[in-house]
C-alpha positions as CSV (number, residue, x, y, z in Angstrom):
1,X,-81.2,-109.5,-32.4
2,X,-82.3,-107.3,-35.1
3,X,-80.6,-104.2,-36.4
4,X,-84.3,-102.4,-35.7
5,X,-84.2,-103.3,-32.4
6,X,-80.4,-103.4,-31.4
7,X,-81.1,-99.4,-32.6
8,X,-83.7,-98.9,-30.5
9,X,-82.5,-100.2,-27.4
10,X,-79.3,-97.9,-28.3
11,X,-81.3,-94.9,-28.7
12,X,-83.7,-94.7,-26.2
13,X,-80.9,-95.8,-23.3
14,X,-80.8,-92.8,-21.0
15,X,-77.7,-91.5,-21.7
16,X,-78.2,-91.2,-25.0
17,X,-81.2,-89.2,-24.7
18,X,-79.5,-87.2,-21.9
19,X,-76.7,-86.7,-24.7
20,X,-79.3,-85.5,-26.9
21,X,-80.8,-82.6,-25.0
22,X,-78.0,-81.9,-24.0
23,X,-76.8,-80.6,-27.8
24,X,-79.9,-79.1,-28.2
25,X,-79.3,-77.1,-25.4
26,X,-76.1,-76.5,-26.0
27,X,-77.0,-75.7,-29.7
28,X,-79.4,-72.5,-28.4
29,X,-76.7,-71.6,-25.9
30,X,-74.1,-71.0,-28.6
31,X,-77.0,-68.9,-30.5
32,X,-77.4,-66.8,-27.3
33,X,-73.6,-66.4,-27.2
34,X,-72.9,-65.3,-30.5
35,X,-75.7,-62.9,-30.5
36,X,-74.0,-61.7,-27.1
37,X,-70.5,-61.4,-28.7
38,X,-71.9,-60.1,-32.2
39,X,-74.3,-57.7,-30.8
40,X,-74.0,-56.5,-27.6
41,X,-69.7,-56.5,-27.3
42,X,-68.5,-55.9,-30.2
43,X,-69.9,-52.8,-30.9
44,X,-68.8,-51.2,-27.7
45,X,-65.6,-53.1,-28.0
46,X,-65.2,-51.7,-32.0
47,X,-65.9,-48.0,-30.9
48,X,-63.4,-48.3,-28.0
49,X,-61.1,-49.3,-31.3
50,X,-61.4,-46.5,-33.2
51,X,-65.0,-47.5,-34.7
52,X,-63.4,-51.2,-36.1
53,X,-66.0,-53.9,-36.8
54,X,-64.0,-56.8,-36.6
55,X,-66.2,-59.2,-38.4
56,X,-65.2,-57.3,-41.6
57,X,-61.6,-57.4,-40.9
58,X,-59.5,-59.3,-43.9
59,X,-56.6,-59.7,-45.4
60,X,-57.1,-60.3,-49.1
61,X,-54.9,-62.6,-50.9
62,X,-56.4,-62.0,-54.3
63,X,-58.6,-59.6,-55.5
64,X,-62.0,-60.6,-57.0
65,X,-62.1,-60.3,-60.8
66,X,-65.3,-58.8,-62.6
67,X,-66.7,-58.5,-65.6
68,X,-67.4,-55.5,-67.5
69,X,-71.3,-55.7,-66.0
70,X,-69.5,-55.7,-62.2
71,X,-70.3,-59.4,-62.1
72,X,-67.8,-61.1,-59.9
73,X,-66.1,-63.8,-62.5
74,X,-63.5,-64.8,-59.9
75,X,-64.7,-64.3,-56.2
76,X,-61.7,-63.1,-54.1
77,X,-59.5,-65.1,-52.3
78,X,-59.1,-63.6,-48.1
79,X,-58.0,-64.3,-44.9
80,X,-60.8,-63.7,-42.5
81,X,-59.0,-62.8,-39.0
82,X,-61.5,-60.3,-37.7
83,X,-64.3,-63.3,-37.5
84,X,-61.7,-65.4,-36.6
85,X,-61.6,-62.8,-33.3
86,X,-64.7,-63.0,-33.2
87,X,-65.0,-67.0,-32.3
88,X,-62.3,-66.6,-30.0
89,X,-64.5,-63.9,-28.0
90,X,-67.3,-66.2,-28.8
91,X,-65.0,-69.5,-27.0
92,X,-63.8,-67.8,-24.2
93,X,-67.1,-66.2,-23.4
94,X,-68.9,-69.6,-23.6
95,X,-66.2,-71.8,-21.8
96,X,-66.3,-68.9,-18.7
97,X,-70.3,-69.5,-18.7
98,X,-70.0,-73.0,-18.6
99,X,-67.3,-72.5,-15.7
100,X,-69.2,-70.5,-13.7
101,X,-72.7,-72.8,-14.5
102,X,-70.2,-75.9,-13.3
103,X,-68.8,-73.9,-10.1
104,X,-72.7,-73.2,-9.5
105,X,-73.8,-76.8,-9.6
106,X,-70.7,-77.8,-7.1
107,X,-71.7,-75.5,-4.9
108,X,-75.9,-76.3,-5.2
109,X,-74.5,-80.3,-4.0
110,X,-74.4,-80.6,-0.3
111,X,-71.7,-82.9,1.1
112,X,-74.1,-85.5,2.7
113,X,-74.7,-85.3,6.8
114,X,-72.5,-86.9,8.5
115,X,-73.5,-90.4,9.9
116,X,-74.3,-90.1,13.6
117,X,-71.6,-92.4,15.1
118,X,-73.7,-95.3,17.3
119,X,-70.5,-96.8,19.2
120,X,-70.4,-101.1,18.6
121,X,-72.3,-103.0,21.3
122,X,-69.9,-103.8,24.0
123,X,-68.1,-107.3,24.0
124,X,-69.1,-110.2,25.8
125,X,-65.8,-109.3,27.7
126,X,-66.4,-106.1,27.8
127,X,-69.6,-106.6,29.6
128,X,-68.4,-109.5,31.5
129,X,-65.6,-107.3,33.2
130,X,-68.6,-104.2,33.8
131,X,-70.7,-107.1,36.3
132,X,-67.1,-107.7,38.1
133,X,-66.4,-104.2,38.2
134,X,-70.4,-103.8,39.6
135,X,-70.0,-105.9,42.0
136,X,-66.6,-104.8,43.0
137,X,-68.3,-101.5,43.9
138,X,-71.1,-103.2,45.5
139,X,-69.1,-104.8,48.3
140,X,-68.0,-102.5,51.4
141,X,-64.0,-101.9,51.5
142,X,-61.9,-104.1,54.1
């Protein structure tokens, strides 16, 4: 078999393309997300802080060296925490969506009906013993 075709019977299997949309869709959910956490919570959640925009919260290792034109030479060197709080938001935000769009499709799948229960058909003994018992009842008592 080919390398051509051993690829395409790999890529169009339907997992693989299943696979696919699902990182595409996951790709536009994360935009959505971050647009959520970035835009919509933490402004409210900066202002509850005393007006703190965590995105441009750093610690700076080393400070960035210009030139006498304010060129930066030497850009500086930081630890970016406050975007780092950011993804975290971002995470837990996105794993509690997917939770709750998880708990939503368990909930959506029906446990299937119940068989109805048909007994067996009765035993040749079983049916032999119901004629003697039949005609047991048939016959007046001595």
């Amino acid at each position: 078999m080919g390398l051509v075709s051993e690829f395409k019977e790999f890529a169009v299997k339907g997992n693989m393309v299943d696979l696919a949309v699902g990182v595409i869709i996951g790709v536009a959910f994360g935009k959505v997300i971050t647009s959520l956490v970035n835009d919509v919570l933490m402004p409210p959640l900066g202002m509850i802080t005393g007006g703190v925009d965590f995105s441009d919260k750093k610690v700076v290792l080393k400070s960035a060296v210009m030139d006498a034109a304010g060129k930066v030479v030497t850009p500086e060197n930081a630890v970016m925490y406050g975007k780092f709080i950011n993804n975290i938001i971002d995470f837990l935000i996105v794993a509690f969506a997917i939770f709750m769009v998880i708990k939503l499709i368990n909930r959506m799948k029906r446990a299937p009906a119940p068989a109805a229960v048909i007994p067996p058909p009765p035993t040749r003994e079983e049916m032999l013993l119901a004629d003697i018992r039949d005609i047991l009842r048939s016959k007046p008592a001595v």
